[in-house]
C-alpha positions as CSV (number, residue, x, y, z in Angstrom):
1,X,2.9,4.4,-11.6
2,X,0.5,4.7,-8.4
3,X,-1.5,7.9,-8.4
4,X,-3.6,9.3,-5.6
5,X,-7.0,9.7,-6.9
6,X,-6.4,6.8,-9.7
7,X,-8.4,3.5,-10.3
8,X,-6.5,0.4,-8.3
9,X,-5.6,-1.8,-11.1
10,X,-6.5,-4.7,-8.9
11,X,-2.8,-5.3,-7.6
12,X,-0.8,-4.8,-4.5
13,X,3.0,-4.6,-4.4
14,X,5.6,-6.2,-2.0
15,X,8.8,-4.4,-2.0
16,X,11.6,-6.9,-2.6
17,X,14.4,-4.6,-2.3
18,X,14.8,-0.7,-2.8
19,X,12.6,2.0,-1.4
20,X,9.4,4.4,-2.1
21,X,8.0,7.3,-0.8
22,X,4.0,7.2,0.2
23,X,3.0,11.1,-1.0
24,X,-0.5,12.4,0.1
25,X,-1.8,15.2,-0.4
26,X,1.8,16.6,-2.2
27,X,3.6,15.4,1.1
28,X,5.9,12.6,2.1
29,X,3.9,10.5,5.0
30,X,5.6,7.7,4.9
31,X,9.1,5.8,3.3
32,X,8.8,1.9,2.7
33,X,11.6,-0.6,2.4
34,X,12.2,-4.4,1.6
35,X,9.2,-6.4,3.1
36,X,6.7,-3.6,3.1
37,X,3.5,-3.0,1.2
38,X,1.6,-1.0,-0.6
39,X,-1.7,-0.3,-2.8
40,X,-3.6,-3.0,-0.6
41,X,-6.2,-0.4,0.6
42,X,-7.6,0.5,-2.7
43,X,-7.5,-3.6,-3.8
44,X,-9.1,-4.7,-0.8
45,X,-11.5,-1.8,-0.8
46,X,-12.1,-1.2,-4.6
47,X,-11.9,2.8,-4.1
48,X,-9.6,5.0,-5.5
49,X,-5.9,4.8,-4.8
50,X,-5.3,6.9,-1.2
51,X,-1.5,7.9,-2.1
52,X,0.8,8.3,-4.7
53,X,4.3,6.1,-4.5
54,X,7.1,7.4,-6.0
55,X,10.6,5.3,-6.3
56,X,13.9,6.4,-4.2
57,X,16.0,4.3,-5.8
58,X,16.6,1.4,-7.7
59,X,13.8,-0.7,-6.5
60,X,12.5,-4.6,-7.0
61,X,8.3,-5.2,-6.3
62,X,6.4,-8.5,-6.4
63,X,3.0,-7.6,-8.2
64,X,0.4,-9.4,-6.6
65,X,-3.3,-9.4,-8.2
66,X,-6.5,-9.8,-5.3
67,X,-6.1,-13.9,-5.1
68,X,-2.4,-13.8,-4.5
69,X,-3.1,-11.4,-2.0
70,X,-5.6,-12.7,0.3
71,X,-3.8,-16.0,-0.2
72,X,-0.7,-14.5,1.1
73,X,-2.2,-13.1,3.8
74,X,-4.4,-15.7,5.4
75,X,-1.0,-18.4,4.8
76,X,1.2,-15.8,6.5
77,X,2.5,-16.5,10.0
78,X,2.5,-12.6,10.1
79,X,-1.5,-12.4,9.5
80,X,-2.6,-10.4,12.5
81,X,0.7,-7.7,11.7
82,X,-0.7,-7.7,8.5
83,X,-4.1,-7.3,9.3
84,X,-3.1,-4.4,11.9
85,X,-1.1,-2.6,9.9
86,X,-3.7,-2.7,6.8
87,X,-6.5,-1.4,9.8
88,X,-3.4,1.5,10.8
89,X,-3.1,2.5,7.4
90,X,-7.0,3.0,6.7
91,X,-7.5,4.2,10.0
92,X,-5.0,6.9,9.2
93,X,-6.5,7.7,5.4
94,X,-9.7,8.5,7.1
95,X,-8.3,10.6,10.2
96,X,-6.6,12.4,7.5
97,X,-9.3,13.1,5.2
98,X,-11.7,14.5,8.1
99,X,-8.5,16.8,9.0
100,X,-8.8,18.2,5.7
């Protein structure tokens, strides 16, 4: 299970099929589907984990440790989405915590 607050245990997740809620804060910001990522902020930046993820349904995930991950990333032909999205995301942690 994904915690905000917890330790990254050094792996991000690909959703193969299925869905999660992204909870901050005790609120759904965010639902991700087949093809989506998550918990590559707190493996790329070592800090704590910035949301929880809780399952909707039924729902497949390729684990991915820190050298899987950049390797998928820099052989993607999707590596400046990637990238952006990964910039959103943070961009949108930090927005968030200065609101609070």
């Amino acid at each position: 299970m994904i915690s905000e607050g917890s330790v990254s245990d050094g792996r991000a997740y690909v959703i193969q099929s299925g869905s999660v809620e992204v909870i901050r804060g005790g609120k759904i910001i965010d639902t991700l589907g087949a093809g989506e990522l998550f918990g590559e902020i707190a493996l790329i930046t070592s800090e704590p984990r910035t949301a929880s993820i809780r399952v909707k349904e039924p729902t497949e995930v390729l684990v991915l440790n820190r050298d899987e991950f950049l390797l998928l990333v820099k052989n993607s032909e999707k590596q400046q989405e990637i990238r952006k999205e990964i910039m959103r995301r943070i961009k949108a942690n930090f927005e968030s915590d200065i609101e609070s």
